[in-house]
PQR file of N, CA, C, O and H, with PARSE charges and radii, in Angstrom:
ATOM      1  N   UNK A   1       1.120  -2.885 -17.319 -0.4000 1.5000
ATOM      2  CA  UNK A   1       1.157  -2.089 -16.117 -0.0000 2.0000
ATOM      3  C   UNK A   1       1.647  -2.960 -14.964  0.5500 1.7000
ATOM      4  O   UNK A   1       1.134  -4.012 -14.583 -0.5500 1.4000
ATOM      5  N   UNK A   2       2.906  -2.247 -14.388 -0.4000 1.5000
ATOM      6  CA  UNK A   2       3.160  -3.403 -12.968 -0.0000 2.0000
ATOM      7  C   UNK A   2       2.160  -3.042 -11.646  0.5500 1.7000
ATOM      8  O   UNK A   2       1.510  -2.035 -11.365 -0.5500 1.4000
ATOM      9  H   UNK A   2       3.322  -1.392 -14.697  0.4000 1.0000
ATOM     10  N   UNK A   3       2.294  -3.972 -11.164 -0.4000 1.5000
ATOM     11  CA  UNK A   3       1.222  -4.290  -9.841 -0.0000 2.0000
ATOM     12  C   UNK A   3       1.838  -4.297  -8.764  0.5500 1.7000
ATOM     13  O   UNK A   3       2.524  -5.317  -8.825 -0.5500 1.4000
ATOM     14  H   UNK A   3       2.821  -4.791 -11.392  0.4000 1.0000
ATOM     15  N   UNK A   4       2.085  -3.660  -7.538 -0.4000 1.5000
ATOM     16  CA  UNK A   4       2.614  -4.056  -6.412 -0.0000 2.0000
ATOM     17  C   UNK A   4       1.974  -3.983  -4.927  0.5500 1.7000
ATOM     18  O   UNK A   4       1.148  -3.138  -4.581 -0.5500 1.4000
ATOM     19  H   UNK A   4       1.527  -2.831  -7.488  0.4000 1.0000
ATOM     20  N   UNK A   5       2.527  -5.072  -4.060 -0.4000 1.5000
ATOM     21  CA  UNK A   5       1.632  -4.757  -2.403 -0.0000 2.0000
ATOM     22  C   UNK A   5       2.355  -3.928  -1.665  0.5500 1.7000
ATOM     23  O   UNK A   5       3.570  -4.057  -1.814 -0.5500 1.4000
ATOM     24  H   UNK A   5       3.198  -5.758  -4.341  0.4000 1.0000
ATOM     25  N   UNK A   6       2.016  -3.148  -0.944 -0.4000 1.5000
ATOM     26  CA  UNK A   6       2.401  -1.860   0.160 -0.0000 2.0000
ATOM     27  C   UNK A   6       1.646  -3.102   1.138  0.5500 1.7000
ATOM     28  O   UNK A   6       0.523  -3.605   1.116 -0.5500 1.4000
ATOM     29  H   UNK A   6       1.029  -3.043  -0.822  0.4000 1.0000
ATOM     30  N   UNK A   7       3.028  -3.338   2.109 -0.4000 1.5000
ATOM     31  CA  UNK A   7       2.984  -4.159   3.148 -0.0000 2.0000
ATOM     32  C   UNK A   7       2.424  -2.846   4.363  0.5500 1.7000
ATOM     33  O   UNK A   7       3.480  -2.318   4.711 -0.5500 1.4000
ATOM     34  H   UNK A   7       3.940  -2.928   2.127  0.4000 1.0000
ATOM     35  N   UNK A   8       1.587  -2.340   4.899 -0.4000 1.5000
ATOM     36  CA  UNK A   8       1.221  -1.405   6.198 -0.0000 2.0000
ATOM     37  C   UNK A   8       1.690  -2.014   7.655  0.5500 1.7000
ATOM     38  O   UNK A   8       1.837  -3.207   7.920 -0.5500 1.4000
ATOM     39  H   UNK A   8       0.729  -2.768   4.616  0.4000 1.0000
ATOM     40  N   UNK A   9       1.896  -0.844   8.564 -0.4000 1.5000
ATOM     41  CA  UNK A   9       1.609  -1.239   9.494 -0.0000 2.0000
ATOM     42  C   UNK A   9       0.560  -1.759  10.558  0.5500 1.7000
ATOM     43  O   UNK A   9       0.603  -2.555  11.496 -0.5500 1.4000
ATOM     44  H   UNK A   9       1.777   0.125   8.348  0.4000 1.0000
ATOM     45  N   UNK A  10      -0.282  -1.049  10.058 -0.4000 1.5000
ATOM     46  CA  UNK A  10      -2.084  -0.920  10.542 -0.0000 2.0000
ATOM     47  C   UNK A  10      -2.873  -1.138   9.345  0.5500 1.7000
ATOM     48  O   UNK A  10      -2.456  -1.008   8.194 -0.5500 1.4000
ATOM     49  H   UNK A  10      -0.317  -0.402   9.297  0.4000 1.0000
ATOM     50  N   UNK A  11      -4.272  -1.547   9.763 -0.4000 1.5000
ATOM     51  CA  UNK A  11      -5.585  -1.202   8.907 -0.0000 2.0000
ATOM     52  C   UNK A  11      -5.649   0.055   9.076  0.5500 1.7000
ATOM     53  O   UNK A  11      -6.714   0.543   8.698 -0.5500 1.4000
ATOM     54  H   UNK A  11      -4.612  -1.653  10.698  0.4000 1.0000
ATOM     55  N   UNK A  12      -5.176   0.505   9.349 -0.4000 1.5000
ATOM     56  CA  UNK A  12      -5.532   2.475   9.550 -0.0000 2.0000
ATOM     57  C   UNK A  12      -4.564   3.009   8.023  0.5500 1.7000
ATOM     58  O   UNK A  12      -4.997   3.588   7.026 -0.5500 1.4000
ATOM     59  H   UNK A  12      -4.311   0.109   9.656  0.4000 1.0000
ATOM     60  N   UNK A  13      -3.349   2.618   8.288 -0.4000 1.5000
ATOM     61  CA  UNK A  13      -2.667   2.986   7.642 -0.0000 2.0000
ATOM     62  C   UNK A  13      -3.170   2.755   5.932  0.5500 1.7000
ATOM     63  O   UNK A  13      -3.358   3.527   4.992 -0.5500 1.4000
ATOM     64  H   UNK A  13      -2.997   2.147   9.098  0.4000 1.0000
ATOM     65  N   UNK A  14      -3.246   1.533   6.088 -0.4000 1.5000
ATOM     66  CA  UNK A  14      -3.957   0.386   5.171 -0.0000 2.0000
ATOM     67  C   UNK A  14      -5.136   1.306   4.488  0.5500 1.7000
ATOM     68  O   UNK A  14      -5.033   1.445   3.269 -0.5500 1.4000
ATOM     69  H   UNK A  14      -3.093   0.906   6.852  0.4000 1.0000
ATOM     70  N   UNK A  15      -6.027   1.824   5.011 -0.4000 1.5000
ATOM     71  CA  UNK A  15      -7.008   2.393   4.449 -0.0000 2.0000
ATOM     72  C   UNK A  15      -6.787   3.970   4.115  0.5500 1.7000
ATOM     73  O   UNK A  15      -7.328   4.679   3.267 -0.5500 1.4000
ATOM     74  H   UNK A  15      -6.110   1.711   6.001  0.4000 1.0000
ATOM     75  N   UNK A  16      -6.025   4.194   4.863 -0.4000 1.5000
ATOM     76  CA  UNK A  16      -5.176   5.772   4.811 -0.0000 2.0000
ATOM     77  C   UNK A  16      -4.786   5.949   3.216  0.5500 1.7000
ATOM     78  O   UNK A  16      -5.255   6.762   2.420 -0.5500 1.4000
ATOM     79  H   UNK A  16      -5.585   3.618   5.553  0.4000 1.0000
ATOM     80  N   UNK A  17      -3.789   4.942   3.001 -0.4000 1.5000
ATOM     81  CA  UNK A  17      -3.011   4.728   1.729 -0.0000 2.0000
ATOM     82  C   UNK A  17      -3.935   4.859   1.018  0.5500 1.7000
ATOM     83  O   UNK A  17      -4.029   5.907   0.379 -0.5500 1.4000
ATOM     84  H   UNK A  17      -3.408   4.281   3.648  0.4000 1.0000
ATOM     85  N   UNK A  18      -4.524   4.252   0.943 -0.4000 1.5000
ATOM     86  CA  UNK A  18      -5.718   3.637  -0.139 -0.0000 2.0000
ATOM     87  C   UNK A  18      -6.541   4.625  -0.319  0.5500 1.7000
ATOM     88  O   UNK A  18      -6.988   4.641  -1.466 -0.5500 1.4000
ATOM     89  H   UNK A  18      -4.447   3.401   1.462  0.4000 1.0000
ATOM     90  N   UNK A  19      -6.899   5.411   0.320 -0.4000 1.5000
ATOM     91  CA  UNK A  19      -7.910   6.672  -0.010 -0.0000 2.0000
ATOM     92  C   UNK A  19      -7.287   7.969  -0.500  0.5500 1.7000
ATOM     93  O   UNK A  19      -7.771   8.948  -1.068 -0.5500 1.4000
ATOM     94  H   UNK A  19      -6.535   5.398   1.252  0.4000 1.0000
ATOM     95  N   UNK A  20      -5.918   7.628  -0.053 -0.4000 1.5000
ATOM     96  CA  UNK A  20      -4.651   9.090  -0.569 -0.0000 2.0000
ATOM     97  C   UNK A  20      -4.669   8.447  -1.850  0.5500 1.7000
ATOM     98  O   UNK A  20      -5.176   9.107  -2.758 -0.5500 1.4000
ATOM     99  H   UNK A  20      -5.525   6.832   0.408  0.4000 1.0000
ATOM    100  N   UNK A  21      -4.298   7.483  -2.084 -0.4000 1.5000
ATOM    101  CA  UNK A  21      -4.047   7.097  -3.515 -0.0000 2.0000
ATOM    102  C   UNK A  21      -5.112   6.930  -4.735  0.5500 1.7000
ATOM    103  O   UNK A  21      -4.653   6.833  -5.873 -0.5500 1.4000
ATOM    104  H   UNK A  21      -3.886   6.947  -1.347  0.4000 1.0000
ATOM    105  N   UNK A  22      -6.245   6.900  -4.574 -0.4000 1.5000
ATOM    106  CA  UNK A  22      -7.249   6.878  -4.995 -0.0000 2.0000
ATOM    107  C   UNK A  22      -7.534   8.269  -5.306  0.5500 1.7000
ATOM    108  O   UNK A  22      -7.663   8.637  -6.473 -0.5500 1.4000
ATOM    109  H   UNK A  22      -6.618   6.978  -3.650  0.4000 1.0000
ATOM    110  N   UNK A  23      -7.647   9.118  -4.243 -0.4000 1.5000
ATOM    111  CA  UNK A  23      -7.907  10.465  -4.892 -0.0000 2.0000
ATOM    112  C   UNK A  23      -7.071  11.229  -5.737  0.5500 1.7000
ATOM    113  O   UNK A  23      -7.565  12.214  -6.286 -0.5500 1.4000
ATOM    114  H   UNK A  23      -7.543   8.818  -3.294  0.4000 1.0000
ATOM    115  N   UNK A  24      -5.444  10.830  -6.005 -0.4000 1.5000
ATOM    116  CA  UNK A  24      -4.386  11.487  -6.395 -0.0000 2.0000
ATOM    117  C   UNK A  24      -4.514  10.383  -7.771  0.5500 1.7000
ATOM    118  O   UNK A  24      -3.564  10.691  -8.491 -0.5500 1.4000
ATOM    119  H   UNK A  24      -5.043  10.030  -5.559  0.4000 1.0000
ATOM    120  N   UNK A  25      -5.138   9.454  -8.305 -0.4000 1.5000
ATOM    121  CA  UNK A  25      -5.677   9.268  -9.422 -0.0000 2.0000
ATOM    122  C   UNK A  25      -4.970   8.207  -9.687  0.5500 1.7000
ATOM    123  O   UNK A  25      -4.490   8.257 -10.820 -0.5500 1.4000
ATOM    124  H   UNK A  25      -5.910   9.203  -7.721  0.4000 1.0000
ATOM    125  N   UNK A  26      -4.713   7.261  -9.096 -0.4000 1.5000
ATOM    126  CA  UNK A  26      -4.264   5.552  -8.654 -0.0000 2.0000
ATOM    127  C   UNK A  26      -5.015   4.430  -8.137  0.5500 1.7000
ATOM    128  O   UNK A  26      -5.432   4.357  -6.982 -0.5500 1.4000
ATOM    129  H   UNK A  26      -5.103   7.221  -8.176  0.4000 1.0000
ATOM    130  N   UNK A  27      -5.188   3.458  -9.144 -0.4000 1.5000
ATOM    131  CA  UNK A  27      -6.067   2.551  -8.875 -0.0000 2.0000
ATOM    132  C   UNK A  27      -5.232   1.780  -7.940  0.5500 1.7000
ATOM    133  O   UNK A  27      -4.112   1.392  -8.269 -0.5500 1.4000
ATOM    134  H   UNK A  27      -4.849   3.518 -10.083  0.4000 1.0000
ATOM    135  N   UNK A  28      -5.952   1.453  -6.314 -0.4000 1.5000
ATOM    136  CA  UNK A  28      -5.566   1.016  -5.125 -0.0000 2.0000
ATOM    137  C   UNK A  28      -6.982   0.025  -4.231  0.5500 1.7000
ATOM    138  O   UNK A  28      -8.195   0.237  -4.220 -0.5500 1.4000
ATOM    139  H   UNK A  28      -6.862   1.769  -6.046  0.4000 1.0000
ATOM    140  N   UNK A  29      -6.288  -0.888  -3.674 -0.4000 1.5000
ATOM    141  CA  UNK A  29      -7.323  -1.985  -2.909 -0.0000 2.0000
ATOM    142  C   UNK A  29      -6.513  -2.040  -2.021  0.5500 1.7000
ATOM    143  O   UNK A  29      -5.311  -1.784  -2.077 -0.5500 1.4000
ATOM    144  H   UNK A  29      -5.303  -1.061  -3.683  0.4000 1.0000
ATOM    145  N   UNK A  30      -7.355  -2.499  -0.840 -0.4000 1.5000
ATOM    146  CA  UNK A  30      -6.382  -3.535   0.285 -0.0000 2.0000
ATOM    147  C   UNK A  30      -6.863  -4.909   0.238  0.5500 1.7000
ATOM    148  O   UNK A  30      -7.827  -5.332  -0.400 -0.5500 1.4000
ATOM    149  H   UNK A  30      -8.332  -2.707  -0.794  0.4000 1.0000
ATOM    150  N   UNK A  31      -6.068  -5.548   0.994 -0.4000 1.5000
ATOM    151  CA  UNK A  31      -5.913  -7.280   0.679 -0.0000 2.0000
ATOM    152  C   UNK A  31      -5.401  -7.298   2.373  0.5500 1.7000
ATOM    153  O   UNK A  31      -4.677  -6.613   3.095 -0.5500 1.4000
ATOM    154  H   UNK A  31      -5.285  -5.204   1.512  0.4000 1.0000
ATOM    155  N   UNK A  32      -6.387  -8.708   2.516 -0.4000 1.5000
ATOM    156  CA  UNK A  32      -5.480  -9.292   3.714 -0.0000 2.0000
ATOM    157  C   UNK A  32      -5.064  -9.974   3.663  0.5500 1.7000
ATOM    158  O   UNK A  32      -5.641 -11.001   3.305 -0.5500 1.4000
ATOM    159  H   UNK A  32      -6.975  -9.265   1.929  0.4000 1.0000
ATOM    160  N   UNK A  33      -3.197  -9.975   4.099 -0.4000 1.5000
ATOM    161  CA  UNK A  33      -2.263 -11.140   3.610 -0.0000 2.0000
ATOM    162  C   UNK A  33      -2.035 -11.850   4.774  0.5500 1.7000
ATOM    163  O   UNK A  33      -1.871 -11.328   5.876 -0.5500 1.4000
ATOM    164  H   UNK A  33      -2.728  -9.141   4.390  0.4000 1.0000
ATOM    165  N   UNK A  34      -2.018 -13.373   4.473 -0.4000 1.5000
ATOM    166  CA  UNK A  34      -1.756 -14.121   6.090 -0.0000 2.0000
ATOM    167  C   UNK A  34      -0.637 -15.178   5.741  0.5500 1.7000
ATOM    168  O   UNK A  34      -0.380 -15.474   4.574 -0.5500 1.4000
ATOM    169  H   UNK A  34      -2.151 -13.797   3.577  0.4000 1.0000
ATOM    170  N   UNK A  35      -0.052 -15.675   6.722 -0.4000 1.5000
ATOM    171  CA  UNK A  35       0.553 -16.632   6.463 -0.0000 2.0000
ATOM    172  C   UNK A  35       1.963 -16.035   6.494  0.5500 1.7000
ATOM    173  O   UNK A  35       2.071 -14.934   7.034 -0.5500 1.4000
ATOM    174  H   UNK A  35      -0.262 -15.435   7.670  0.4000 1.0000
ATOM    175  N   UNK A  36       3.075 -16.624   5.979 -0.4000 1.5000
ATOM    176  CA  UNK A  36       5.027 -16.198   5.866 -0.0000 2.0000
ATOM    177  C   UNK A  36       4.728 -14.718   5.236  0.5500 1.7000
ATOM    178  O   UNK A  36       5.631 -13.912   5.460 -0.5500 1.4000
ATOM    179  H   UNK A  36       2.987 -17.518   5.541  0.4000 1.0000
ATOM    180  N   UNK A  37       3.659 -14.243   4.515 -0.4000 1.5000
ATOM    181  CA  UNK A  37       3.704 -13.449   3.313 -0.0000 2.0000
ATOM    182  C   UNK A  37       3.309 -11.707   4.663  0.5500 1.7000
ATOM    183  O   UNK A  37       3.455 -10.526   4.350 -0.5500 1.4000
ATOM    184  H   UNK A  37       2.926 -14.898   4.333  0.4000 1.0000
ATOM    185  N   UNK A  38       2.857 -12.226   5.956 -0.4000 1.5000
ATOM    186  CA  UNK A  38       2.400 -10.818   6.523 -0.0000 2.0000
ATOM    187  C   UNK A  38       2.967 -10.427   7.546  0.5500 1.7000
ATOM    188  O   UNK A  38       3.382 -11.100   8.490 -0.5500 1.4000
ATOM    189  H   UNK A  38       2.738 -13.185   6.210  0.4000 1.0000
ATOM    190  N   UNK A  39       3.006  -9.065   7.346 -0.4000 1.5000
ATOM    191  CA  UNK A  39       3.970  -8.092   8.142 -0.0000 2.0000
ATOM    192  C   UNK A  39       2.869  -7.322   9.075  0.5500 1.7000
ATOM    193  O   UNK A  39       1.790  -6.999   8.578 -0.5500 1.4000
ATOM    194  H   UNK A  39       2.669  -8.518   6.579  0.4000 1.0000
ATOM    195  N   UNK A  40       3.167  -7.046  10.407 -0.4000 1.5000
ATOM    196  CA  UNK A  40       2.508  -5.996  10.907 -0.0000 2.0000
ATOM    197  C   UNK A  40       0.764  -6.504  11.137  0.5500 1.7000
ATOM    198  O   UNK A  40       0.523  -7.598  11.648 -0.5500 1.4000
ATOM    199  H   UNK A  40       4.043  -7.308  10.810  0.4000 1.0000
ATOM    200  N   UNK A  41       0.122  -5.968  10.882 -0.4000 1.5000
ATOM    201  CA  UNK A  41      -1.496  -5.906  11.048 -0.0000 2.0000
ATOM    202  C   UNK A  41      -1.335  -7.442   9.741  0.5500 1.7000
ATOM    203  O   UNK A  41      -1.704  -8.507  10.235 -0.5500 1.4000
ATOM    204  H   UNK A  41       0.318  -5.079  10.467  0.4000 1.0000
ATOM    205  N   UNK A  42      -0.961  -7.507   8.613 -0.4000 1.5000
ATOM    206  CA  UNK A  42      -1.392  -7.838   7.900 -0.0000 2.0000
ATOM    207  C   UNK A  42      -2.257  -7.849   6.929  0.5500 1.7000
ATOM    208  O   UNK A  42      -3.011  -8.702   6.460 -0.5500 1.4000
ATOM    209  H   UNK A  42      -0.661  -6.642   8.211  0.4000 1.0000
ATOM    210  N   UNK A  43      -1.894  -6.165   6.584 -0.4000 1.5000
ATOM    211  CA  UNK A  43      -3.183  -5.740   5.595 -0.0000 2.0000
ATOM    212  C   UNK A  43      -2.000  -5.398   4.562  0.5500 1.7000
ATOM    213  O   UNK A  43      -0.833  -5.535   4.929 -0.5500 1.4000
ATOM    214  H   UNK A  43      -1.282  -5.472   6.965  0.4000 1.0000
ATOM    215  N   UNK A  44      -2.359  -4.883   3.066 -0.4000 1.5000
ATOM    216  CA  UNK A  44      -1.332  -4.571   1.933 -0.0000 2.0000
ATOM    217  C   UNK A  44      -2.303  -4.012   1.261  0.5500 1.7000
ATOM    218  O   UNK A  44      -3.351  -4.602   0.998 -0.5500 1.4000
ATOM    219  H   UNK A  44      -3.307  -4.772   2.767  0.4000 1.0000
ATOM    220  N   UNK A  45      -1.972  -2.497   0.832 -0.4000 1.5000
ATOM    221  CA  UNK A  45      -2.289  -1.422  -0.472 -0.0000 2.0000
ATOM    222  C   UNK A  45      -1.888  -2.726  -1.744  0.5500 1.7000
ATOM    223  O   UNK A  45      -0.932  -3.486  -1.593 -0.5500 1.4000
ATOM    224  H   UNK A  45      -1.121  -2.018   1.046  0.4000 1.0000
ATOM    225  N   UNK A  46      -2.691  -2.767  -2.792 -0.4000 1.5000
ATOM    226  CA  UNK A  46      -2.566  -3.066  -3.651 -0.0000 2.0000
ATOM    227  C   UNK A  46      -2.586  -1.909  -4.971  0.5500 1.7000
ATOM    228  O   UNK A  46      -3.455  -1.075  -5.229 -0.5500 1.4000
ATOM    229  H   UNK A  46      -3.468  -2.149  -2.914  0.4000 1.0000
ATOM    230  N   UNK A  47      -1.439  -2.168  -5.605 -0.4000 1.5000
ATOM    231  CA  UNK A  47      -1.417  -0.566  -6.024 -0.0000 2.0000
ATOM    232  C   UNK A  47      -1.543  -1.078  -7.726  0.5500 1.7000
ATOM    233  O   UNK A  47      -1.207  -2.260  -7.798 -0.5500 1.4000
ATOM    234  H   UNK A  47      -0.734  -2.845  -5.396  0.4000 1.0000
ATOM    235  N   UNK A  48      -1.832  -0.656  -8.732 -0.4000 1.5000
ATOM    236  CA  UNK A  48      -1.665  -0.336 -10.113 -0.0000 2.0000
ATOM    237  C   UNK A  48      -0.868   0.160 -10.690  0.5500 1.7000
ATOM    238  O   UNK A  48      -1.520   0.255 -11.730 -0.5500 1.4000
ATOM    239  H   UNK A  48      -2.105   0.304  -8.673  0.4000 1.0000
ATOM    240  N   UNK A  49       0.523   0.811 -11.053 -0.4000 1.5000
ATOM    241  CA  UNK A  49       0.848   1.664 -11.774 -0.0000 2.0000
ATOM    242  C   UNK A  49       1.990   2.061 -11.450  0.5500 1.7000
ATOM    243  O   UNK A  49       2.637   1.224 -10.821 -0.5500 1.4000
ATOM    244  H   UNK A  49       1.052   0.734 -10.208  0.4000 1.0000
ATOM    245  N   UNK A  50       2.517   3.082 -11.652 -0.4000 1.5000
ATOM    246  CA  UNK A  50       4.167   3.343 -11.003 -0.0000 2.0000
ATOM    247  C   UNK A  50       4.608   3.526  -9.893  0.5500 1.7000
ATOM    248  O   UNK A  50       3.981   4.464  -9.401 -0.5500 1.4000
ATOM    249  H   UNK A  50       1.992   3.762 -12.163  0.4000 1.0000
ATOM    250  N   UNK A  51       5.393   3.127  -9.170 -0.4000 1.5000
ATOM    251  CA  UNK A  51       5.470   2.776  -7.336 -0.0000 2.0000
ATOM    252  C   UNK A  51       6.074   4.075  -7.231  0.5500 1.7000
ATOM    253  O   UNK A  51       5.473   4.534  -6.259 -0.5500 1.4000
ATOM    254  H   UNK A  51       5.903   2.365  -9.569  0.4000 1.0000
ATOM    255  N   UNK A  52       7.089   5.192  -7.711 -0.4000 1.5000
ATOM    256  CA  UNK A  52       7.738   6.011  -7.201 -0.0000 2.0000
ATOM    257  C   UNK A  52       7.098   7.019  -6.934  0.5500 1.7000
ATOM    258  O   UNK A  52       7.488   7.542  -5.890 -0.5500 1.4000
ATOM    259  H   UNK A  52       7.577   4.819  -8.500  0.4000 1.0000
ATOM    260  N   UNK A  53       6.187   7.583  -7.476 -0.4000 1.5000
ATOM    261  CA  UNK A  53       5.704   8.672  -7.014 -0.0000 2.0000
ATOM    262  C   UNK A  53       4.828   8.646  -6.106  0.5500 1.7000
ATOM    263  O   UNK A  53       4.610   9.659  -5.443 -0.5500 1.4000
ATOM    264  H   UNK A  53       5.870   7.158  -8.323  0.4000 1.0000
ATOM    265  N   UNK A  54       3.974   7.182  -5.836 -0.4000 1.5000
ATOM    266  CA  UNK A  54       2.947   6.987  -5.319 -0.0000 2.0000
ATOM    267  C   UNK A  54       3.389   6.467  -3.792  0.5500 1.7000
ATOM    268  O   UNK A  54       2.529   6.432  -2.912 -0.5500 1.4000
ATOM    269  H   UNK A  54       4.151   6.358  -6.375  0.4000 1.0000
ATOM    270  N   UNK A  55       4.741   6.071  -3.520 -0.4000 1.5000
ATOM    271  CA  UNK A  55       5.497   5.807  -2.234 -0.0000 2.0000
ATOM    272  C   UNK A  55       5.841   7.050  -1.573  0.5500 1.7000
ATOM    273  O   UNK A  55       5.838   7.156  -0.347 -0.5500 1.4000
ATOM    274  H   UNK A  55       5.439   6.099  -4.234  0.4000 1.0000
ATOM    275  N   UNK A  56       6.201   8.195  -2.536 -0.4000 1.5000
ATOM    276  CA  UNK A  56       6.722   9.036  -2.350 -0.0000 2.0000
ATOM    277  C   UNK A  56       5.212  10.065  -1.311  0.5500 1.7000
ATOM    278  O   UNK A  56       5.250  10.758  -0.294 -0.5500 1.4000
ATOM    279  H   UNK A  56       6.203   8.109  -3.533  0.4000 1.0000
ATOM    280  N   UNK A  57       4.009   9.628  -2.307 -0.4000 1.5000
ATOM    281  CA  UNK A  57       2.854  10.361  -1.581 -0.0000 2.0000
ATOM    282  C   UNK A  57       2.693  10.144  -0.407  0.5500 1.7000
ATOM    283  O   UNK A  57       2.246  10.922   0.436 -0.5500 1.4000
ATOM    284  H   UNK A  57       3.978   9.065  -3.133  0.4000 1.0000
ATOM    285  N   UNK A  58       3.328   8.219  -0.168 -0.4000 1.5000
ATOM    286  CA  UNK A  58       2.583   7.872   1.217 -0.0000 2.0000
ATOM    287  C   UNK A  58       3.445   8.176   2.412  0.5500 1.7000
ATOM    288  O   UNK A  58       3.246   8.420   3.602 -0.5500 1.4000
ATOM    289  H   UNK A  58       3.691   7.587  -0.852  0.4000 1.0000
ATOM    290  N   UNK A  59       4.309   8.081   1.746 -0.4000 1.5000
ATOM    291  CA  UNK A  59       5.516   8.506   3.019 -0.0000 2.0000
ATOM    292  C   UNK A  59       5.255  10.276   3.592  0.5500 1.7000
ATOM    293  O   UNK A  59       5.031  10.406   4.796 -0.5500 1.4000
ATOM    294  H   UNK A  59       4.471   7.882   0.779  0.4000 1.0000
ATOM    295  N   UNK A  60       5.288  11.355   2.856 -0.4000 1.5000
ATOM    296  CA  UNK A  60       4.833  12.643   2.786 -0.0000 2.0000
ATOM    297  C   UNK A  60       3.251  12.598   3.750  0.5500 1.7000
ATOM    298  O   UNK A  60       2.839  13.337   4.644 -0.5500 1.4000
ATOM    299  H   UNK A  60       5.470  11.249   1.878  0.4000 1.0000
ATOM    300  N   UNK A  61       2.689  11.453   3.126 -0.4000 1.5000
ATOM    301  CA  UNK A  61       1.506  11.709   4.427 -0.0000 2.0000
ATOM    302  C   UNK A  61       1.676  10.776   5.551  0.5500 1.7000
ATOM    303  O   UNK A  61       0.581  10.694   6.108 -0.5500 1.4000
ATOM    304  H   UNK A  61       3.023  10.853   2.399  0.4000 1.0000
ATOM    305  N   UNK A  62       2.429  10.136   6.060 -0.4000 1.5000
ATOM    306  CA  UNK A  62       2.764   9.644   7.279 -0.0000 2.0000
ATOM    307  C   UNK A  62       1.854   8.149   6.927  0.5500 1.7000
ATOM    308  O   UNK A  62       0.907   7.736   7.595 -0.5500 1.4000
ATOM    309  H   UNK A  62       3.318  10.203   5.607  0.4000 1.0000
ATOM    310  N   UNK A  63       2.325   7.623   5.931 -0.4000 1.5000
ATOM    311  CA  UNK A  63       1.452   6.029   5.831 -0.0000 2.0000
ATOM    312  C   UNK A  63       2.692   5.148   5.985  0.5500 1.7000
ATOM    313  O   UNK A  63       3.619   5.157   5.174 -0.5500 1.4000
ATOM    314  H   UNK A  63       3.095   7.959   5.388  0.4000 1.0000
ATOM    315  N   UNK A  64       2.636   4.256   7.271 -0.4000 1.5000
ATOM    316  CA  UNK A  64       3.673   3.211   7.351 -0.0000 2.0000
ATOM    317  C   UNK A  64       3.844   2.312   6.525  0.5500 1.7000
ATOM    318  O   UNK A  64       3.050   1.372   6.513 -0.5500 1.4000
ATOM    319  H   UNK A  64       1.884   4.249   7.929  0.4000 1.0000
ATOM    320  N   UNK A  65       4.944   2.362   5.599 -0.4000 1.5000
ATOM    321  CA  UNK A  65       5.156   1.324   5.110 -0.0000 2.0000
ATOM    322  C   UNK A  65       6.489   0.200   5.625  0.5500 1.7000
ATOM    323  O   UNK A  65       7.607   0.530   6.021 -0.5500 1.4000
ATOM    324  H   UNK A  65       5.589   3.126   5.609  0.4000 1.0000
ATOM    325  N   UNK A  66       5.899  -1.273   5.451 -0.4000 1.5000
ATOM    326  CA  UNK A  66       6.611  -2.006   6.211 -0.0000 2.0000
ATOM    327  C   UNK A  66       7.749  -2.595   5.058  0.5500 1.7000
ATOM    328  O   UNK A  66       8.967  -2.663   5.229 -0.5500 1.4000
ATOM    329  H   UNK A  66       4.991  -1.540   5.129  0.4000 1.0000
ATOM    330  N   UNK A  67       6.953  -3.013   3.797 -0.4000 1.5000
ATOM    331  CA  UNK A  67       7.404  -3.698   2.200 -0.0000 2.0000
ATOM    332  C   UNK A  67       7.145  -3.293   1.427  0.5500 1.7000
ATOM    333  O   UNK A  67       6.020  -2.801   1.516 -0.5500 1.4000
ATOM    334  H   UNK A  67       5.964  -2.958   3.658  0.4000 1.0000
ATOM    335  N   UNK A  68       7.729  -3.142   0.279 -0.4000 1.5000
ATOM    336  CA  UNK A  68       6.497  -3.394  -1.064 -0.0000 2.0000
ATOM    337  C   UNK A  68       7.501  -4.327  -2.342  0.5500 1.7000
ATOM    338  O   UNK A  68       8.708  -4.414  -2.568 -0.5500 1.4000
ATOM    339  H   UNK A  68       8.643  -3.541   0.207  0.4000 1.0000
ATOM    340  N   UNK A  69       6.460  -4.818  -2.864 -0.4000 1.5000
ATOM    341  CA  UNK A  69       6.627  -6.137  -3.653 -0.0000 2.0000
ATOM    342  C   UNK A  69       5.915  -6.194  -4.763  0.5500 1.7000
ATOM    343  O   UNK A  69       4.706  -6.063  -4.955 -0.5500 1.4000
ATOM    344  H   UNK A  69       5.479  -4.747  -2.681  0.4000 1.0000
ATOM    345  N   UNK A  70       7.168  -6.489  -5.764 -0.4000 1.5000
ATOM    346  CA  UNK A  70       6.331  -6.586  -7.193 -0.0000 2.0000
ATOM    347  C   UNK A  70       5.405  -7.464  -7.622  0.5500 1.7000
ATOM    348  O   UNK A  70       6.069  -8.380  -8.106 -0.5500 1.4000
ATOM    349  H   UNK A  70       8.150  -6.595  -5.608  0.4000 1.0000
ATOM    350  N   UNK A  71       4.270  -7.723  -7.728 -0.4000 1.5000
ATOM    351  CA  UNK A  71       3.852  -8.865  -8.074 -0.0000 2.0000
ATOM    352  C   UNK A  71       3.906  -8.974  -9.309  0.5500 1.7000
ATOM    353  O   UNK A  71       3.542 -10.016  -9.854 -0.5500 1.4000
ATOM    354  H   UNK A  71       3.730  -6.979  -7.335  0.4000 1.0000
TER
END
């Protein structure tokens, strides 16, 4: 299963994601990224599973995304 970070704009957003994605049946965390690696607030959706449909959710609900990155 690939793994990727949803770079946010906010902790709002950040937790936004994360609770849309969770209920639509996607294992999701946030992480705080610091250092060269952070954008914005510096928070990142950590996501589980296939990025397209699940980008597709966050964008449809107004969740800023800044990156996202395969880990």
């Amino acid at each position: 299963m690939k793994r990727y970070s949803i770079m946010t704009g906010t902790v709002t957003y950040a937790i936004k994601g994360r609770d849309l994605l969770r209920k639509n049946g996607y294992k999701a965390n946030i992480e705080r990224v610091s250092g060269e690696k952070a954008l914005g607030c510096g928070y990142a959706i950590l996501l589980d599973g296939e990025i397209e449909k699940a980008e597709e959710l966050l964008r449809r609900n107004n969740v800023k995304i800044l990156e996202i990155t395969q880990l």
